[in-house]
C-alpha positions as CSV (number, residue, x, y, z in Angstrom):
1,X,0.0,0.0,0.0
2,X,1.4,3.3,-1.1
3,X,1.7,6.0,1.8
4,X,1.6,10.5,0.5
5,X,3.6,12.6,2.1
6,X,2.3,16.0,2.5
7,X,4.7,18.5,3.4
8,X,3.5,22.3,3.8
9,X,6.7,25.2,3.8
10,X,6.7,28.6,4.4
11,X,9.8,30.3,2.8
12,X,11.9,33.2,4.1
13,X,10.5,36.4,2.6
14,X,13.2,36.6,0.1
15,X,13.1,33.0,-0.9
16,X,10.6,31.9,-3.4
17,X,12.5,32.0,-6.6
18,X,15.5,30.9,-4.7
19,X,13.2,28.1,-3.4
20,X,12.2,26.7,-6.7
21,X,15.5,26.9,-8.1
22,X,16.6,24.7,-5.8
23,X,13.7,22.4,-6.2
24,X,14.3,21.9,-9.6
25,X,17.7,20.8,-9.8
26,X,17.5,18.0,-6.4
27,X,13.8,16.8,-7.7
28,X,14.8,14.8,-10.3
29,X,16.9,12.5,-8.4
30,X,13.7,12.2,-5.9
31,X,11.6,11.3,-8.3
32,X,14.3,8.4,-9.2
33,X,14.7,6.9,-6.0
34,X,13.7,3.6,-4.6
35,X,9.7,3.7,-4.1
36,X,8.9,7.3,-5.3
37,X,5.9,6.9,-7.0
38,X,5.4,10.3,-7.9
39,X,6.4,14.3,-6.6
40,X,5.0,17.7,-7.4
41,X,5.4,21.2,-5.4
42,X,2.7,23.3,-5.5
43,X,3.0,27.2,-4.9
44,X,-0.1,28.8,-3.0
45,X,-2.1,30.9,-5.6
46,X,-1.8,34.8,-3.9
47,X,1.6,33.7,-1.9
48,X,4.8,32.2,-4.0
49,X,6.0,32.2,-0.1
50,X,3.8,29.1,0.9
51,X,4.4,25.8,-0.9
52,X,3.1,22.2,-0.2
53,X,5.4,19.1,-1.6
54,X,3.2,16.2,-2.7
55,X,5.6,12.6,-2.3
56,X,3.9,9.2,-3.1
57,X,6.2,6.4,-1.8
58,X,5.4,2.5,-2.1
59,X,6.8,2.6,1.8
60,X,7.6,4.8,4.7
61,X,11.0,2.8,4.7
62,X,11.8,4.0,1.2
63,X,10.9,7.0,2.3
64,X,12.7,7.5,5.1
65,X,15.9,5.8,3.3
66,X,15.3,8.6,1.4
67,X,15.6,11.2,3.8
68,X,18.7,9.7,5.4
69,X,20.8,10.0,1.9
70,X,19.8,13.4,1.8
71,X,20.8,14.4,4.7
72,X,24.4,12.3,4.4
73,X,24.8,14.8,1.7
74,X,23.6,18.1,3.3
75,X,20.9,18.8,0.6
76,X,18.2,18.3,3.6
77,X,20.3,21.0,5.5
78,X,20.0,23.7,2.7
79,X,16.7,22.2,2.0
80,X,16.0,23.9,5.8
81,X,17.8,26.7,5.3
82,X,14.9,27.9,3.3
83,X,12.1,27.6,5.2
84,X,11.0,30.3,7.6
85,X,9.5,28.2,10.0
86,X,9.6,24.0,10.5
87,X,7.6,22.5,8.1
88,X,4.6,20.6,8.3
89,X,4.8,16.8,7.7
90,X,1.9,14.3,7.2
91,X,1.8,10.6,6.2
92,X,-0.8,9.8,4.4
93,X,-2.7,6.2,3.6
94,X,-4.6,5.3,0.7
95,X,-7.6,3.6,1.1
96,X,-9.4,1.0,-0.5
97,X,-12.9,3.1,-0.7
């Protein structure tokens, strides 16, 4: 059973475009690893400053595997370094419905 991760960010003021930059050069090597199913970003409609990361993994293992690679190579670090508060961070189920 695949679990989503939903992860909402609010960026430093200054950030946004910064923010995305980033984003798009690290996403492609998400989107290859072990058990990502799928990952989008999202930028709030009236607020580039707010942004919500959509993950699909086939396991919370994979997922956290994930995470632990990225932080051995200190792209979770700068990741942070962007964000002008802790993110947000639910695990999501899919049911059967």
């Amino acid at each position: 059973m695949s679990n989503a991760i939903v992860v909402t960010m609010r960026l430093t003021p200054s950030d946004p475009n910064a923010f995305q930059t980033f984003l798009t050069d690290i996403l492609p090597d998400t989107r290859k690893a072990r058990g990502c199913r799928s990952c989008t970003t999202h930028t709030e409609k009236d607020n580039a400053g707010n942004f919500l990361l959509l993950q699909e993994w086939d396991s919370i293992e994979d997922q956290q595997a994930y995470m632990a690679w990225r932080d051995s190579t200190g792209v979770l670090k700068t990741f942070l370094g962007h964000l002008a508060k802790p993110a947000e961070v639910n695990i999501w189920q899919l049911n059967k419905a």
